[in-house]
C-alpha positions in Angstrom: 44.8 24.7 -17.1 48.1 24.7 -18.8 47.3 26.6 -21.8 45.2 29.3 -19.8 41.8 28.1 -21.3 39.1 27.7 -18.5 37.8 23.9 -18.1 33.8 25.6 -18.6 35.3 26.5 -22.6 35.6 23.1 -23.4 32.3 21.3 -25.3 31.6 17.7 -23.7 33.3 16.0 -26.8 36.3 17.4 -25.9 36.2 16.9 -22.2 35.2 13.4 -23.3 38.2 12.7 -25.2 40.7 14.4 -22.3 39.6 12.2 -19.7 39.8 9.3 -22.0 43.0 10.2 -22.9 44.3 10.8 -19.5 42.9 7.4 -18.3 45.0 5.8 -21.2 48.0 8.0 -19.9 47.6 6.8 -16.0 47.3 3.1 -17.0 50.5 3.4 -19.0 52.1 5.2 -16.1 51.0 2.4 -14.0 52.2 -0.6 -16.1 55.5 1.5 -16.6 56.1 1.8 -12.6 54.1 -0.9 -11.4 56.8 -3.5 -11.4 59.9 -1.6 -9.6 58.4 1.0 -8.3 54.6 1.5 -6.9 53.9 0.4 -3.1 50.3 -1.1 -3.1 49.5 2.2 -2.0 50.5 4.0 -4.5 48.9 1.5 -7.0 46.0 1.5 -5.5 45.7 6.0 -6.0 46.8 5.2 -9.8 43.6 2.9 -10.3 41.6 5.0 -8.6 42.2 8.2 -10.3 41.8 5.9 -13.5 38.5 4.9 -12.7 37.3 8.3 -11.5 38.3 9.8 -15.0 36.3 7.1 -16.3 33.8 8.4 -14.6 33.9 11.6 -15.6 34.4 10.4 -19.0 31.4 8.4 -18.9 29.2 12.2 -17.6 30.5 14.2 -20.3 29.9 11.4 -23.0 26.1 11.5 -21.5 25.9 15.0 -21.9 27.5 15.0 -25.6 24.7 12.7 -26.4 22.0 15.0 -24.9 23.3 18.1 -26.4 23.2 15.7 -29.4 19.6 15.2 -28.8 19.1 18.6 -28.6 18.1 18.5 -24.4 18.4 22.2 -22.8 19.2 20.1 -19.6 22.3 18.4 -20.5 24.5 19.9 -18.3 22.6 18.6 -15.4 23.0 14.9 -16.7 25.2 12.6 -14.3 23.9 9.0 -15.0 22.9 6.9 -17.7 19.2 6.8 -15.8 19.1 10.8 -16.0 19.8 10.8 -19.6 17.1 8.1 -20.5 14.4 10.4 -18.1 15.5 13.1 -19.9 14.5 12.0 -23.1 11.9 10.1 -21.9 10.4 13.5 -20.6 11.1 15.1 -24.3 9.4 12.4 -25.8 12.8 11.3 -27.8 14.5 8.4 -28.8 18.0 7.7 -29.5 19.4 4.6 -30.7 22.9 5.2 -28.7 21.6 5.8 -25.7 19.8 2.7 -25.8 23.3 0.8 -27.0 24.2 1.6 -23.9 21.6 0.8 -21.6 21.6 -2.6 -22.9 25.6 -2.9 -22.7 25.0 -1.6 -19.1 22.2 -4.4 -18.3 24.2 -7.1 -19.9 26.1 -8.4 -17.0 30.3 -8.9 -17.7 30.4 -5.9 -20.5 32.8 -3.0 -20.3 30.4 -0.7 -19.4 28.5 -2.6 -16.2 31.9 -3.8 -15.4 32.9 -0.1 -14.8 30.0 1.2 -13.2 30.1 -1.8 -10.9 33.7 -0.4 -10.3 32.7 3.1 -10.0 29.9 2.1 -7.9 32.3 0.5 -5.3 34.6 3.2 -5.3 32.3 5.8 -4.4 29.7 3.7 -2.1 29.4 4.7 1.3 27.5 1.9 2.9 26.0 1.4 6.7 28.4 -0.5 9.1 27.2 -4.3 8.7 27.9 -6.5 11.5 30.9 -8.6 11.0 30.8 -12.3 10.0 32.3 -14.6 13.0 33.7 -17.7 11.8 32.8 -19.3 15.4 31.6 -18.1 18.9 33.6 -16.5 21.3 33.8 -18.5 24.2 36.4 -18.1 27.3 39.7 -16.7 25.6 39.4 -17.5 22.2 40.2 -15.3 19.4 37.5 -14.4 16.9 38.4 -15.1 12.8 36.8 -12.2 10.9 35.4 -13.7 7.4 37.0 -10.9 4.7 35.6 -11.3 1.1 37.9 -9.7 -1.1 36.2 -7.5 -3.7 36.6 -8.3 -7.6 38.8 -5.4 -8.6 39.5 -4.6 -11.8 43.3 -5.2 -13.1 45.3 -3.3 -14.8 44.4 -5.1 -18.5 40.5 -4.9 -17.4 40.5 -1.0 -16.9 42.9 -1.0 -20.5 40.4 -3.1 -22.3 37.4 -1.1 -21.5 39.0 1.9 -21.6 39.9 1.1 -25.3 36.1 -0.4 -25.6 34.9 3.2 -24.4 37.1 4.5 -26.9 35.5 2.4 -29.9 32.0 3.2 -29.0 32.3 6.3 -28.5 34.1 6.8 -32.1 31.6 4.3 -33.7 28.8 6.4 -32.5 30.3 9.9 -33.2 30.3 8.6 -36.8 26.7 7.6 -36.7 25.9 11.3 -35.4 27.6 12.5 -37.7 26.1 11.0 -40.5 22.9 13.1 -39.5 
């Protein structure tokens, strides 16, 4: 790092808030160059590396809330589903974990919207056959059906980035209250 302080130092809140803010810095870098200057490649490894700090994000505000919770394990949280075991398994409850297990069942919300991202950016699936439009007879050409995937644009990953943002304040002053 910059400043000479190891990455480990830092609590989840503030790793929370980095990646949050460097998503918001990538997205305005991207809007900035996008017009003049970004080849679809280019544009493409902007978006990604804005989703995958999402991601990251979206780990270290898991953990925040275990550590909240008081779970030993937190540092071995990566999903939503290992947070809920974990407390499940400590016999707890916590209101904003469940918040967000209903915002990630709730199709079209920020947060399944990103994981559905998330989830296609790091899939790995088996090879499926392709789709023919039509049998190949004698010399024809086959037509390959492509469906193109829903990304996400540029104002989706800047409205749920700014979503995350507001939840995760809104609930950081719950906690606090405690």
């Amino acid at each position: 790092m910059a400043n000479g302080m190891s990455a480990n130092n830092l609590s989840d809140f503030s790793r929370v808030n980095q990646r949050l803010l460097q998503s918001r810095f990538l997205l305005q870098q991207t809007r900035d160059l996008a017009q003049d200057f970004l080849s679809p490649l280019q544009y493409d490894a902007l978006i990604n590396a804005v989703l995958m700090h999402l991601q990251l994000a979206l780990i270290f505000y898991w953990r925040e809330l275990a550590s909240y919770s008081r779970l030993k394990n937190a540092y071995q949280i990566y999903s939503l589903q290992d947070l809920k075991d974990e407390l499940s398994k400590h016999h707890q409850y916590s209101q904003m974990v469940e918040e967000l297990i209903e915002l990630d069942a709730t199709r079209g919300s920020w947060l399944r919207r990103l994981q559905t991202a998330i989830d296609d950016l790091t899939a790995s699936d088996a090879p499926q056959p392709e789709a023919k439009a039509f049998v190949v007879k004698d010399n024809q050409i086959p037509l390959v059906q492509i469906e193109e995937d829903q990304l996400l644009s540029l104002d989706d990953l800047e409205k749920i980035t700014q979503e995350f943002i507001q939840l995760a304040q809104r609930q950081r002053v719950v906690l606090a209250e405690f």
